[in-house]
C-alpha positions as CSV (number, residue, x, y, z in Angstrom):
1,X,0.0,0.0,0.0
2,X,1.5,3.4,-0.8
3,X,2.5,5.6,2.4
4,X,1.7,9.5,2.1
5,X,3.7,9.4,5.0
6,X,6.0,8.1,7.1
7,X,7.5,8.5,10.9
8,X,10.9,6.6,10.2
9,X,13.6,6.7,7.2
10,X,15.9,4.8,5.8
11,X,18.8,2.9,7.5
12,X,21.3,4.2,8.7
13,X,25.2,3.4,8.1
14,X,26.5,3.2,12.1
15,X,29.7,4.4,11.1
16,X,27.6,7.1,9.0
17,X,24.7,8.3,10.4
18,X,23.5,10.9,7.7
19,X,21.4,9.8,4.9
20,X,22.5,10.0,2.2
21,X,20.1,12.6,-0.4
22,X,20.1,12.7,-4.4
23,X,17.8,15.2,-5.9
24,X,16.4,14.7,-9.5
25,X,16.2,17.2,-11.1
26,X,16.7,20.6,-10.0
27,X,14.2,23.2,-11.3
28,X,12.6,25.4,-9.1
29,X,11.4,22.8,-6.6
30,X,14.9,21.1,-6.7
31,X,16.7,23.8,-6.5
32,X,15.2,24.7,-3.1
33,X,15.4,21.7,-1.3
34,X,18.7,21.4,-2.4
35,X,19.6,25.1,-1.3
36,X,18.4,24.2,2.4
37,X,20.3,20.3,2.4
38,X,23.6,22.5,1.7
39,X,22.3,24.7,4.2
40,X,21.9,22.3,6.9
41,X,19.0,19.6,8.3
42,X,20.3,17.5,10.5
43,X,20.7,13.8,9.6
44,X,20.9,14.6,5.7
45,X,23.5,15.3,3.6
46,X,23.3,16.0,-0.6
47,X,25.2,14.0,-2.4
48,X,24.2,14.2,-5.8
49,X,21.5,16.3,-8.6
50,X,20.5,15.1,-11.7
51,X,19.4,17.8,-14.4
52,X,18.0,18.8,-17.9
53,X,21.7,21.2,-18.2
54,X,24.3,19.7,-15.7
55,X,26.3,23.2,-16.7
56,X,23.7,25.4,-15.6
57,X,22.7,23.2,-12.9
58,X,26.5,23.3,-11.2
59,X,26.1,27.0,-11.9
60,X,23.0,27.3,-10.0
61,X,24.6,25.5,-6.9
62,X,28.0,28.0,-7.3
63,X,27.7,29.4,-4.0
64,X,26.8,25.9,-1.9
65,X,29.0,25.1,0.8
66,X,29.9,22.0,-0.5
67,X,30.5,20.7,-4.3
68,X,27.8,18.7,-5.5
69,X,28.1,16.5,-8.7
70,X,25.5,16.9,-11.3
71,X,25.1,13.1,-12.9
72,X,22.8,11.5,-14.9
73,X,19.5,10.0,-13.3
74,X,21.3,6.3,-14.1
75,X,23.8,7.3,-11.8
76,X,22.0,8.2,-9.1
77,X,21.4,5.3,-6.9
78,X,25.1,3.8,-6.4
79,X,25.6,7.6,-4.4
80,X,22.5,8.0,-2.6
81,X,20.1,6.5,0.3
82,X,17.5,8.4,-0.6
83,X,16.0,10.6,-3.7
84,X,13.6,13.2,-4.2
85,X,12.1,12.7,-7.2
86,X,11.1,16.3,-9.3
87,X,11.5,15.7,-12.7
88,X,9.0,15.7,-15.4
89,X,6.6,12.8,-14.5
90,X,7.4,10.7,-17.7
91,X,10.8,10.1,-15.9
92,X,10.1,9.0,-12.4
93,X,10.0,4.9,-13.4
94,X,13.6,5.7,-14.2
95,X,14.4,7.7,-11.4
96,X,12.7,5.3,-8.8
97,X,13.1,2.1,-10.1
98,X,16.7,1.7,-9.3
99,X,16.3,3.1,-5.7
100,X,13.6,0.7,-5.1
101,X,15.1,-2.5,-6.5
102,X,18.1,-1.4,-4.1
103,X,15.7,-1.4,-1.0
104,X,16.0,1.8,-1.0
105,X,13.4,5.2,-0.4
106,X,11.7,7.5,-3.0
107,X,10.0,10.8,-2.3
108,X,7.7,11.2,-5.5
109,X,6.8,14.9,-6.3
110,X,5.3,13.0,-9.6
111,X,2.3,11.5,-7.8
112,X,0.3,11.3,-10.7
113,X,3.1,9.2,-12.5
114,X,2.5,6.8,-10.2
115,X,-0.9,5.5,-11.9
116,X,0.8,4.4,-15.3
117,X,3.5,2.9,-13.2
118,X,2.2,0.2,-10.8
119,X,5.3,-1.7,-11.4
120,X,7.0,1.1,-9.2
121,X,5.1,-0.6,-5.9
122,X,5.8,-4.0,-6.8
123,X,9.5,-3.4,-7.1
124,X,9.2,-1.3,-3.8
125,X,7.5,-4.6,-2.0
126,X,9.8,-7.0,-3.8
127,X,12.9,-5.5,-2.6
128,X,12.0,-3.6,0.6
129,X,11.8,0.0,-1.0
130,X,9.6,2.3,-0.3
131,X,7.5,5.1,-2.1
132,X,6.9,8.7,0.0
133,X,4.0,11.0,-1.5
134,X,4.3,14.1,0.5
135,X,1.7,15.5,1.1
136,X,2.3,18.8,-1.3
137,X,0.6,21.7,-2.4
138,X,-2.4,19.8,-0.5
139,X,-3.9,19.4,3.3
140,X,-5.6,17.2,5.4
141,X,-4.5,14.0,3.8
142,X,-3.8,12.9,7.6
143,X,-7.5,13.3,8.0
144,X,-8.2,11.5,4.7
145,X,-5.9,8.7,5.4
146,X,-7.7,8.3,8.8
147,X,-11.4,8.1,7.1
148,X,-9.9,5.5,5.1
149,X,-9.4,3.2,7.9
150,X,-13.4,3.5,8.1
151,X,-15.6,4.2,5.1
152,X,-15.6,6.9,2.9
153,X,-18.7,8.0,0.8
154,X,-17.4,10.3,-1.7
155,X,-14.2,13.1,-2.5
156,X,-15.2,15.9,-4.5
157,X,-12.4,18.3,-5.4
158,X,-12.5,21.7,-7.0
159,X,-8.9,23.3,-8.3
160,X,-9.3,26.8,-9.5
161,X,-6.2,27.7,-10.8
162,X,-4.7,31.2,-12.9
163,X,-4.9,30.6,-16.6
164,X,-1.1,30.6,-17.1
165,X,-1.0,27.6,-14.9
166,X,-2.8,25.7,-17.2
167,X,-1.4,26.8,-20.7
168,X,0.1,23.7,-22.7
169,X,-2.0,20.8,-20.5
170,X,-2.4,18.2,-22.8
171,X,-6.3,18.2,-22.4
172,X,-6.6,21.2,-22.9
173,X,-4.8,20.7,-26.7
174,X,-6.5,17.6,-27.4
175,X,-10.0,19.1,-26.8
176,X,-9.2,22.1,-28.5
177,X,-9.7,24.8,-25.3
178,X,-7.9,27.9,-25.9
179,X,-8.1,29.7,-23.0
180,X,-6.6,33.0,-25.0
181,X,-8.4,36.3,-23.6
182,X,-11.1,34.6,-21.4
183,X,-12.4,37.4,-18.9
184,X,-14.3,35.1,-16.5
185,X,-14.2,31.5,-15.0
186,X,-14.2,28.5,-17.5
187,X,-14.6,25.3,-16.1
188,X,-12.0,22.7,-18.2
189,X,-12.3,19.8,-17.0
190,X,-14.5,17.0,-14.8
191,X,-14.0,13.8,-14.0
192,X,-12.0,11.0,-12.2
193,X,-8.8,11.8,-10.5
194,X,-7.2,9.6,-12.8
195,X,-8.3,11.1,-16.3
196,X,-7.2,14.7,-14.6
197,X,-3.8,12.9,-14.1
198,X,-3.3,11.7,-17.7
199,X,-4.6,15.3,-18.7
200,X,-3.1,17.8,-16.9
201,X,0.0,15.8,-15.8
202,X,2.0,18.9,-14.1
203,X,-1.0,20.0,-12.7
204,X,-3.1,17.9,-10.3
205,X,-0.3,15.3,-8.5
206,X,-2.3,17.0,-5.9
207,X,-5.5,15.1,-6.8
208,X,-3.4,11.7,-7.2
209,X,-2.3,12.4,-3.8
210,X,-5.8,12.8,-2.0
211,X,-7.2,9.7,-4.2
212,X,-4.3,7.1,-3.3
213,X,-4.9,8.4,0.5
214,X,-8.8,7.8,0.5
215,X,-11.1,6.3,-1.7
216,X,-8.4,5.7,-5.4
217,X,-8.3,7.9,-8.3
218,X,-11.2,6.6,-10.1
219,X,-13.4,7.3,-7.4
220,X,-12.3,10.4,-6.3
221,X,-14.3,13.5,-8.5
222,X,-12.5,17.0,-9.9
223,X,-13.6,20.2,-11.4
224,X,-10.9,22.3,-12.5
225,X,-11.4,25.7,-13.2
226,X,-9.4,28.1,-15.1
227,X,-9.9,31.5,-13.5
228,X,-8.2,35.2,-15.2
229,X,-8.0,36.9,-11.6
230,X,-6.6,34.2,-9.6
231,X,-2.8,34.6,-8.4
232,X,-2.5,31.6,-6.3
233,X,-3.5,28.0,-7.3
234,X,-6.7,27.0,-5.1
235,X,-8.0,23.1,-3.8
236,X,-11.7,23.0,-1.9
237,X,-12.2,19.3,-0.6
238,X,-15.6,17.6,0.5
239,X,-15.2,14.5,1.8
240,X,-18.2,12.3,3.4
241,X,-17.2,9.5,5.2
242,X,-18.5,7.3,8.6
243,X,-16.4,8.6,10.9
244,X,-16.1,12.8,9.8
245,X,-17.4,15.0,7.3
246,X,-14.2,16.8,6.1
247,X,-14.2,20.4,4.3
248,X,-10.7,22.0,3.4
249,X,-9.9,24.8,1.3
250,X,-6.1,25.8,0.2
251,X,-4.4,28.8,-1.4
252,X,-1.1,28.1,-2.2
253,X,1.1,30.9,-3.6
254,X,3.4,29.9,-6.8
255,X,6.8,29.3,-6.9
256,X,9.2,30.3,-10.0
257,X,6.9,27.5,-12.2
258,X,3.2,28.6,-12.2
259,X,1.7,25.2,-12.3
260,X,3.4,24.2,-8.5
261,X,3.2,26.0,-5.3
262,X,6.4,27.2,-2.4
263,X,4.8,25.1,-0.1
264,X,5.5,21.8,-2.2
265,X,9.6,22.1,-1.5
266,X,8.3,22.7,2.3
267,X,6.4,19.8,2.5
268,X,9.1,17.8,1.5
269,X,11.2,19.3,4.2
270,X,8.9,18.5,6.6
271,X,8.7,14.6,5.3
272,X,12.9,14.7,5.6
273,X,12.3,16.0,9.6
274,X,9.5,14.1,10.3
275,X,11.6,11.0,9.1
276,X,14.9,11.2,11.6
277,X,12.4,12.7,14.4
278,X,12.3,11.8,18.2
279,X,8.7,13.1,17.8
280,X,6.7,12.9,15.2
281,X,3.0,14.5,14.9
282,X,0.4,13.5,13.0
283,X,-1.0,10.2,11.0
């Protein structure tokens, strides 16, 4: 069963007690995590980035403390404990599937990938791997995961998001919706958490993430609305279930790439603590 989260890591040399952290790739969610590893959190050290440009990746991480290689994704694993994984989804089977054959952990930004690549949890249970989803540019998926353990009878999610977050989803070429000059809401899109995943693949890992931590992607429902006067990308969440009635509402503010919110690279921090913490809150 995938684990959205998790309150212990991966082992730990004795003689070496940090783990060990590759980061593929480094765009604007790898770059910051990979700006606060050189920085500092205990129990972690970077060892390794994998990019698009390895030249203007090393010349984005000029001023770290430390010299970091930039390698290809292939050579990832033999360096690493651990990788983050925030690459362009159609990558992550090649990014993870070493790591996990090697027993080792993946944090997957690329939750959506992980619907066209069940393979990826198989390997993971065959060899003692393991899959992270954090929880992202989302909330409450403690309080999902825990309604889960009960019955749930419906999720119902509504994304609003600016229009320049949107621009180039493949749905949106395939159908034909030009979203050019619209003054007003459009709705583009409902359906299953799994058709928005194949549609909008760098949009909704946040909707991947809420379906694989209550009721699956086919059962979970989303709108998503283009809107001209947003700024920040927005999630509203209804979820009816035996033991709560859950309503959420997030507005996450964009990082450098429209289509994925700062808080994502914090989120991802917080898994790192959470894993090599003496205390650990939440599910």
């Amino acid at each position: 069963m995938l684990q959205t989260e998790t309150d212990s890591g991966p082992a730990k040399d004795r003689k070496n007690p940090e783990v060990r952290v590759a980061i593929a790739s480094l765009g604007a969610i790898g770059l910051k995590l990979a700006q606060e590893l050189d920085a500092g959190i205990p129990g972690y050290r970077l060892v390794a980035v994998s990019a698009r440009t390895p030249e203007a990746a090393t010349e984005r991480m000029s001023g770290f403390k430390s010299a970091v290689p930039v390698l290809p994704i292939e050579d990832l694993e033999a360096h690493a404990d651990l990788v983050i994984e925030c690459a362009p989804s159609a990558l992550l089977s090649d990014i993870a599937t070493p790591f996990l054959k090697a027993g080792k952990t993946v944090i997957a930004l690329s939750a959506g990938a992980l619907l066209n690549n069940d393979h990826l949890q198989t390997i993971a249970a065959e060899h003692g791997g393991r899959i992270i989803v954090p929880s992202g540019a989302l909330l409450g998926l403690d309080a999902v995961a825990a309604a889960a353990e009960g019955k749930i009878e419906s999720v119902r999610m509504i994304t609003r998001k600016p229009v320049r977050g949107l621009l180039g989803a493949p749905y949106l070429e395939k159908n034909g919706i030009d979203l050019t000059g619209i003054t007003e809401p459009m709705k583009v899109f409902e359906g299953s958490a799994r058709e928005a995943a194949a549609g909008f693949p760098a949009n909704l890992n946040v909707a991947v993430a809420l379906s694989l931590a209550g009721v699956g992607p086919d059962k979970t429902t989303l709108e998503i609305w283009a809107d001209p006067d947003l700024t920040r990308n927005t999630h509203s969440i209804q979820v009816v279930s035996d033991s709560a009635n859950l309503e959420m509402k997030i507005e996450n503010i964009p990082s450098e790439n429209p289509k994925t919110g700062r808080i994502t690279a914090q989120s991802v921090l917080a898994v790192l603590r959470k894993m090599s913490a003496s205390l650990s809150v939440g599910t």
